[in-house]
C-alpha positions as CSV (number, residue, x, y, z in Angstrom):
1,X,86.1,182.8,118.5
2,X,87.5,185.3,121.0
3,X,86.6,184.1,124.0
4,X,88.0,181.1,122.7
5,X,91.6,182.6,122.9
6,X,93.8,181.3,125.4
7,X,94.2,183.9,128.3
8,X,97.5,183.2,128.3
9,X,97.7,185.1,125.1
10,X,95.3,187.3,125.6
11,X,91.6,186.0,125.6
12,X,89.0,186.1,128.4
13,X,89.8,183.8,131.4
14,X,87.4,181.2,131.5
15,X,87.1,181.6,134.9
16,X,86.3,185.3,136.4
17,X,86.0,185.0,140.0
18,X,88.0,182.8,142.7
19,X,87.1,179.5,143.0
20,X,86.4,178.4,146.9
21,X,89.8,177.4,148.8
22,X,90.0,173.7,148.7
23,X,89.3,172.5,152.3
24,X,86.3,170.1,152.2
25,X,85.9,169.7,155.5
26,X,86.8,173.0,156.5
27,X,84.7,175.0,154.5
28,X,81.2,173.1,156.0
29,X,82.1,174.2,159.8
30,X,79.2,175.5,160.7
31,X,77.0,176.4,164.0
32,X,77.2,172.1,164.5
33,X,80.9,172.1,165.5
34,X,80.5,175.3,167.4
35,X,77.9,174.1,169.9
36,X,80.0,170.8,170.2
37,X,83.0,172.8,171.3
38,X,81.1,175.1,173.4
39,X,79.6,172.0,174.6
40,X,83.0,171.1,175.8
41,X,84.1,173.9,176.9
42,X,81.0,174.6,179.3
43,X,81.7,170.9,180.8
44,X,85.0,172.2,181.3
45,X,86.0,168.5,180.6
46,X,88.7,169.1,178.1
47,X,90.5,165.9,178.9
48,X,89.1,162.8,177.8
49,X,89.4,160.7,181.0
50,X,88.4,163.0,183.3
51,X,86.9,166.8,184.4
52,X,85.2,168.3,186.9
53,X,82.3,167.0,185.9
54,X,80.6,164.0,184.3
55,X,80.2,163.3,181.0
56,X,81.0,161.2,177.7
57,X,83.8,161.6,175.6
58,X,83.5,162.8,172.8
59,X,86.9,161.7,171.9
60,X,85.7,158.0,173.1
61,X,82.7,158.4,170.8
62,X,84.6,159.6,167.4
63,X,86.6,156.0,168.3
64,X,83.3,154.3,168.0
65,X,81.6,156.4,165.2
66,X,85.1,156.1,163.3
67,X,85.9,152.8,163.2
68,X,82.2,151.7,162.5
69,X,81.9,154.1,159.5
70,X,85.0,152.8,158.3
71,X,84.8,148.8,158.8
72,X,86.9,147.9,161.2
73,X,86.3,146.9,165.1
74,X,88.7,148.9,166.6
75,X,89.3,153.1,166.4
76,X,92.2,155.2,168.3
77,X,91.5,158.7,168.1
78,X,95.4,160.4,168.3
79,X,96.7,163.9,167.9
80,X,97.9,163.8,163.9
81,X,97.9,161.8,160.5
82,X,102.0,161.4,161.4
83,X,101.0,159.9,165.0
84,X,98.5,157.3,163.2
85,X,101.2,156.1,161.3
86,X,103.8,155.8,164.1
87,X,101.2,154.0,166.4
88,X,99.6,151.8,163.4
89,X,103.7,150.7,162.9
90,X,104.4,149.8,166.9
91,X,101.1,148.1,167.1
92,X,102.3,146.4,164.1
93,X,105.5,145.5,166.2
94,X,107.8,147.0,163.3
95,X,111.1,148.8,164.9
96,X,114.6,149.0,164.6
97,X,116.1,146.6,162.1
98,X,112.9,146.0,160.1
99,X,112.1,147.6,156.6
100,X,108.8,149.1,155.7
101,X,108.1,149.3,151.8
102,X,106.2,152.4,150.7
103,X,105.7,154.2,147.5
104,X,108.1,157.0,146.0
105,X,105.1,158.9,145.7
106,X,103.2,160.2,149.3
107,X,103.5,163.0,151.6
108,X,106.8,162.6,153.5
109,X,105.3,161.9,156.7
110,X,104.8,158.5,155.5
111,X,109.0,157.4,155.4
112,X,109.5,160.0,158.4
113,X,106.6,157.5,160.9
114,X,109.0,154.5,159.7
115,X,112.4,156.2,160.6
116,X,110.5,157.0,163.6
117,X,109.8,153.9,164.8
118,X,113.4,152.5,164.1
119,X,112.8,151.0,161.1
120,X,114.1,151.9,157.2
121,X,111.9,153.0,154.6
122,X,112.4,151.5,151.2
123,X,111.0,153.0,148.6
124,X,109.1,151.7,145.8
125,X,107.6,152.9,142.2
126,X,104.2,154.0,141.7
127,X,102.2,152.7,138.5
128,X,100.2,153.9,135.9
129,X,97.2,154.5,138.9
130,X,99.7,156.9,140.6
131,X,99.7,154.4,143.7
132,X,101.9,151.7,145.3
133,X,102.7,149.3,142.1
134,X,102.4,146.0,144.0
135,X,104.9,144.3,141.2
136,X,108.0,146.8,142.3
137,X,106.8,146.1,145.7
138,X,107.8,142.1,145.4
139,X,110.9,142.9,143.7
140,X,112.0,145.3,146.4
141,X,111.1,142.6,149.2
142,X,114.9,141.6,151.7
143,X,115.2,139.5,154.4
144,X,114.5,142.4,156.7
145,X,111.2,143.7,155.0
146,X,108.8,143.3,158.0
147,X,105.6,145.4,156.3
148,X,104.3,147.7,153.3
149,X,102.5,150.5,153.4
150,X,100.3,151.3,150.8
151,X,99.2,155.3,150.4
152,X,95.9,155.8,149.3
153,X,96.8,159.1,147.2
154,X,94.4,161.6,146.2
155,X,91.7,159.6,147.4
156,X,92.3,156.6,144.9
157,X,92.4,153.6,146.6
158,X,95.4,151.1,146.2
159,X,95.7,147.8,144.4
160,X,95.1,146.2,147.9
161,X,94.3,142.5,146.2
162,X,97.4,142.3,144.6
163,X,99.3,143.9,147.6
164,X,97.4,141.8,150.3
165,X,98.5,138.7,148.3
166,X,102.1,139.7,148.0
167,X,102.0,140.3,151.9
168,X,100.7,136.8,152.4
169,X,103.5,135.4,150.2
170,X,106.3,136.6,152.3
171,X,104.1,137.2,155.8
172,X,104.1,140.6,155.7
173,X,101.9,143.0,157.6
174,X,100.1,145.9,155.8
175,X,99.5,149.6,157.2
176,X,97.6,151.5,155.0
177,X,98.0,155.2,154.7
178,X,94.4,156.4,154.0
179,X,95.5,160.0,154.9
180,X,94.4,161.5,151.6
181,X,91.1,159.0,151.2
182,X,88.8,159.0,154.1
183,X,86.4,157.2,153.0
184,X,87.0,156.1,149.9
185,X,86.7,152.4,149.1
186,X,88.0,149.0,147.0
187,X,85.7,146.4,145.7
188,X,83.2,147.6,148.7
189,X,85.5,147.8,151.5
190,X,86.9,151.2,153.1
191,X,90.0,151.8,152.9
192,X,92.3,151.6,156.0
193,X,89.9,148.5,156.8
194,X,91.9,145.9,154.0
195,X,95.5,145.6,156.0
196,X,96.2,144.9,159.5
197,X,95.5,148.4,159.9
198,X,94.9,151.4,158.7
199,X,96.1,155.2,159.4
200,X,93.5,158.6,158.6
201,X,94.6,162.1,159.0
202,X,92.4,164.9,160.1
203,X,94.9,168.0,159.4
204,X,92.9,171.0,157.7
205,X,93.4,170.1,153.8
206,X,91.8,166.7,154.3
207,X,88.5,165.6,154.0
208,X,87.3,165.3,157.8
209,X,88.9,167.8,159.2
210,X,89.6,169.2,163.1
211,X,92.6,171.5,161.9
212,X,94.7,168.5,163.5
213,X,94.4,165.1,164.3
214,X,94.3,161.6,163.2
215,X,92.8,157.8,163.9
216,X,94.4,154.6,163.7
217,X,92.2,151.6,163.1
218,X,92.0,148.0,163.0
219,X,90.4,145.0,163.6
220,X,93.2,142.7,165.3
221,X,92.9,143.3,169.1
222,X,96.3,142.5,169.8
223,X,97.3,145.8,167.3
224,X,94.8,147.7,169.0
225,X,96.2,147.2,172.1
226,X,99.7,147.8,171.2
227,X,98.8,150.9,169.7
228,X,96.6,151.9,172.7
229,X,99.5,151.5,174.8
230,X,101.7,153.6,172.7
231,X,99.8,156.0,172.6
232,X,99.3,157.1,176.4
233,X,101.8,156.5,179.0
234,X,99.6,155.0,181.0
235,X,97.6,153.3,178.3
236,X,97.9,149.9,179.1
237,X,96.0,150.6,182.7
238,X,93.4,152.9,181.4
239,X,92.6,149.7,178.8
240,X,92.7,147.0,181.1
241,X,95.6,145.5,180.0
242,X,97.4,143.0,182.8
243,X,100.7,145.1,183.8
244,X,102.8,141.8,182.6
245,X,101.6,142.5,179.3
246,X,102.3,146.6,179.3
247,X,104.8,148.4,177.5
248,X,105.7,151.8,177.9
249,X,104.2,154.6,176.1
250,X,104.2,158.2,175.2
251,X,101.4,161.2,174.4
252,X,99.9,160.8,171.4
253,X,95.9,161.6,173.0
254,X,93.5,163.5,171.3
255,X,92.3,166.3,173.1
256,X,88.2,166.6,173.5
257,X,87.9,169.6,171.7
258,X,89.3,168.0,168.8
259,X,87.4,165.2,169.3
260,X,84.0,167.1,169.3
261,X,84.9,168.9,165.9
262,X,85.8,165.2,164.7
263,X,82.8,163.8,165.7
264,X,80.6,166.8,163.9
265,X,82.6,166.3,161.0
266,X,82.5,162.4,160.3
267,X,78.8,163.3,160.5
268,X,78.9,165.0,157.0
269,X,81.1,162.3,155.9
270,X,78.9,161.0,153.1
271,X,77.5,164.2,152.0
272,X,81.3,165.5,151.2
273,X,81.8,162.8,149.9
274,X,78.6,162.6,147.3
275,X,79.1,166.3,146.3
276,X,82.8,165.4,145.5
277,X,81.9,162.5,143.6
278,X,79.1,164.5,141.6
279,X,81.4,166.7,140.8
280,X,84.3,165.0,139.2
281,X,81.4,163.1,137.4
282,X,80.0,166.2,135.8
283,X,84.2,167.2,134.9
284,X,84.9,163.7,133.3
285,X,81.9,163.4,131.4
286,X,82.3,166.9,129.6
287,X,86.0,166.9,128.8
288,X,86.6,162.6,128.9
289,X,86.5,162.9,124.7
290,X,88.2,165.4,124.0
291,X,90.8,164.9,126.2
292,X,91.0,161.4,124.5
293,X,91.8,163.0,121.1
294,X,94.0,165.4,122.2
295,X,96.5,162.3,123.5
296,X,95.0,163.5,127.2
297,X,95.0,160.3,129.4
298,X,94.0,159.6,133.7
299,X,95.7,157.9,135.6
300,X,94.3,154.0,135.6
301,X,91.8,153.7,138.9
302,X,92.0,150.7,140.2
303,X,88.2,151.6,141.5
304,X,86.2,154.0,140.5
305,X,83.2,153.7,142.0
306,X,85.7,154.0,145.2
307,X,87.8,157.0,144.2
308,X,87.1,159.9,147.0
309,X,87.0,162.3,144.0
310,X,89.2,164.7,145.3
311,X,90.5,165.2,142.2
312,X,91.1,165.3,138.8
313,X,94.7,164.4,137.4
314,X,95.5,164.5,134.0
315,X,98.3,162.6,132.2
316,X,100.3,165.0,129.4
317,X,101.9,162.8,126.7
318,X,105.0,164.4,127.7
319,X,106.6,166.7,130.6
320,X,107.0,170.1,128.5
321,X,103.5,169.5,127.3
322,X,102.5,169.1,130.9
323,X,104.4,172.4,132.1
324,X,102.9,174.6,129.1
325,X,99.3,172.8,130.2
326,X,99.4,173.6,133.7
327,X,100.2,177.2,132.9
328,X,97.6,177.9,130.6
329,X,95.1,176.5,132.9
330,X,96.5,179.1,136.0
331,X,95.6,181.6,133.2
332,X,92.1,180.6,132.6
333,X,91.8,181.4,136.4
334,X,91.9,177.0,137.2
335,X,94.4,176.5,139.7
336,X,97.0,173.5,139.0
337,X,99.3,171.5,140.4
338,X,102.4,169.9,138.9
339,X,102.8,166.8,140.5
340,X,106.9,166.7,139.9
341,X,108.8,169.5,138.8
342,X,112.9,169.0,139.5
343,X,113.1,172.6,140.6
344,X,109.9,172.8,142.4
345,X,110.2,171.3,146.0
346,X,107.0,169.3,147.3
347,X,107.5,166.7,149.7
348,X,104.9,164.3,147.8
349,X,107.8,163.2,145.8
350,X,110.6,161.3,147.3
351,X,113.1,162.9,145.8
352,X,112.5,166.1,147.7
353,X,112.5,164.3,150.8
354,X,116.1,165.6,151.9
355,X,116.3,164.3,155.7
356,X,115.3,161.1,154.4
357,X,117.4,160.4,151.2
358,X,120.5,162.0,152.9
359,X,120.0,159.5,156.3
360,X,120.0,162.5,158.4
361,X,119.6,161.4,162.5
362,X,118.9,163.8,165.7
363,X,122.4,161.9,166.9
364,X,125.5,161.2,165.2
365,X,124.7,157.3,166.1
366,X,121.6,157.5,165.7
367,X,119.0,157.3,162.8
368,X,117.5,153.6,161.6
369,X,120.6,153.1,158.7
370,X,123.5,152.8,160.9
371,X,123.4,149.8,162.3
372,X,121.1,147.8,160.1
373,X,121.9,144.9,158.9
374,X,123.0,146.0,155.1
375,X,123.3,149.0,153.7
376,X,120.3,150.9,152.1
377,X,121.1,153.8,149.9
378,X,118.8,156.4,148.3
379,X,119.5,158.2,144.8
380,X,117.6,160.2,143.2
381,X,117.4,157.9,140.2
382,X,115.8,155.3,141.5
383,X,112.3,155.1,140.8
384,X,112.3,156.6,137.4
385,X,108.7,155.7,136.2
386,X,107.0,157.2,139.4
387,X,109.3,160.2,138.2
388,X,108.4,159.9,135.0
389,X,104.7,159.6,135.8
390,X,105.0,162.3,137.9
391,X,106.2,164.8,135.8
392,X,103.4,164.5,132.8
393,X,101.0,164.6,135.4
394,X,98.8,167.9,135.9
395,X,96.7,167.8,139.1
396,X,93.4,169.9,139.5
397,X,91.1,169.8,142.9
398,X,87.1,169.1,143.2
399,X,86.1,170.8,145.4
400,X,82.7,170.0,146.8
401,X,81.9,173.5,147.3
402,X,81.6,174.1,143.5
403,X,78.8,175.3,142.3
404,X,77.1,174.0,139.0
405,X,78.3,177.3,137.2
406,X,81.8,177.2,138.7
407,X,82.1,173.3,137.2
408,X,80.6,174.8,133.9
409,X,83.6,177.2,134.1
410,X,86.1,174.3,135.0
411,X,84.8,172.8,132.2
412,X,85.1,175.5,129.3
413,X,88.9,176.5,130.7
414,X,89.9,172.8,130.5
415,X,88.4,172.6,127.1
416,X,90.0,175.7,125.3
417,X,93.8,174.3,126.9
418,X,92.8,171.3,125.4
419,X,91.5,172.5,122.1
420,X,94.9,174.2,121.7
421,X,97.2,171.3,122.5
């Protein structure tokens, strides 16, 4: 029975060595992306419109490759997950005046892409799936509400019937935020590919990864080209757009070096994926019952067979039990995450999200709230089931670099905290 003790009080962790760092992408660079950027670099084309010499893009092919893999005609390959958002919104025509609905719940960059584009996030609760609850998101709808953006979080796709149909009541547009879900999918379809359009980030922790970067897709031309022209200050020539048409843009362009790791990486897009999958699989099935007696619940997916797999969250019955749960598992050598703790600051929970929830501006008459057209205040009471949800919630990753052993030893530490709740 002793190494059945808790190594919180004393036992044998359950796990003895380090499991890998959690950057799926990341941790399969290999030889392939270095002879793409060498590639590059040799062609001394580092631009993607031009160089000294001649040669594809690679920058122009990861738009192709993307948008393919992910189901939609169009793919704009720009420098962040943030800059996907902010061009997905213009091409989206939402600015200043308009209100963008989004879930209390999501990496900050989500509200800070709205503000940026003029516009004032309103916040909405999550449900039971830990993702946009499409019921708050009808109750929350003004006169002013111009789109919602659904985030895709963790890797578990949105409602996106329920939210596509509450857009079609009151002709809204939809941006999703698959910044956390490359790849994953709902009833078939990728996500990002559902709305209007769709936003994927390609920072280090996520999936596909070139350290930085991001890509807007869509299938609605007229988007595309919006966002195309946003995105380069010259966009609108480059695409053959009639200058009548044009509108001004900035520098959002994805350089070709990023581009060639991209490209690598999308092409170990389903193998991440399957390992991922396999994984949480093997977790689930070997700690599903007891978790069930032990008053353990999941969050509700809305797909499963669609779920990236990133992780695996747990639901405590209440948010002591969560905090005491999450500890003994960092014992055991299983690194958690808390998904709301008051004194903890993440920007994944709104109310954390200081600039935003204080109406902070770069000017002092500046900033999307002053001069709209009612007044929209934040408190920190006012998505209290996402809260409340949030803080029972214990958050593990699946890492597709676990081996069979290491899962073994996931298993047996989740199964002695368990055992002992």
């Amino acid at each position: 029975m002793n190494n059945r003790k808790l190594a919180i009080e004393g036992g044998t962790p359950a796990i003895l060595a380090p499991l890998p760092p959690m950057y799926p992408g990341g941790m399969r660079i290999d030889a392939e992306e270095e002879a793409a950027v060498l590639d590059v670099l040799r062609s001394k084309r580092l631009f993607r419109y031009y160089g000294p010499n001649p040669g594809p893009s690679r920058v122009a092919e990861l738009e192709k490759e993307f948008a393919a893999r992910m189901g939609a005609a169009y793919g704009l390959a720009v420098t962040s997950g943030t800059a996907a958002l902010i061009c997905g919104l213009v091409g989206l025509g939402i600015g200043p005046g308009d209100e963008v609905i989004l879930p209390a719940y999501t990496w900050i960059a989500s509200a800070s892409a709205v503000v940026a584009v003029g516009a004032v996030p309103i916040l909405a609760e999550v449900d039971d799936s830990l993702t946009l609850d499409p019921v708050d998101v009808e109750a929350k709808i003004s006169p002013y509400t111009k789109a919602i953006l659904p985030v895709h979080m963790r890797g578990m796709p949105c409602k996106m019937d329920e939210i596509i149909a509450v857009a079609h009541r009151h002709n809204l547009k939809v941006l999703e935020d698959a910044a956390q879900a490359d790849g994953a999918s709902y009833k078939g379809r990728r996500v990002g590919s559902i709305g209007d359009a769709g936003a994927f980030s390609l920072q280090f922790n996520k999936i596909l990864t070139s350290g930085e970067g991001g890509m807007v897709i869509t299938s609605d031309q007229s988007v595309f080209e919006r966002a195309v022209m946003f995105h380069d200050v010259i966009g609108g020539p480059r695409n053959n757009i009639p200058e009548e048409l044009i509108l001004p843009g900035i520098n959002y362009r994805m350089p070709e070096l990023l581009g060639a790791v991209a490209l690598v990486q999308l092409r170990k897009h389903e193998a991440l994926l399957t390992d991922m999958r396999a994984r949480k699989r093997m977790i689930l099935e070997s700690i599903s019952g007891l978790a069930k007696r032990k008053g353990v619940a999941f969050p509700t997916p809305n797909d499963p067979e669609g779920d990236a797999s990133v992780a695996v969250i747990f639901l405590l019955p209440e948010a002591q039990v969560a905090q005491k749960t999450a500890k003994a598992l960092d014992a055991e050598g299983l690194g958690t995450w808390l998904l709301y703790s008051p004194d903890a600051t993440d920007y994944h929970v709104y109310v954390h999200w200081s600039p935003i929830m204080n109406q902070h501006a770069w000017t002092p008459s500046g900033g999307p709230w002053k001069n709209h057209p009612r007044k929209v205040t934040y408190t920190k009471e006012m998505c209290p089931r996402t809260l409340d949800l949030l803080s029972c919630a214990v958050h593990i990753d699946v890492n597709p670099e676990l081996t069979n052993v290491q899962v073994e030893e996931v298993c047996e530490a989740l199964e002695k905290v368990f055992e002992s709740l």
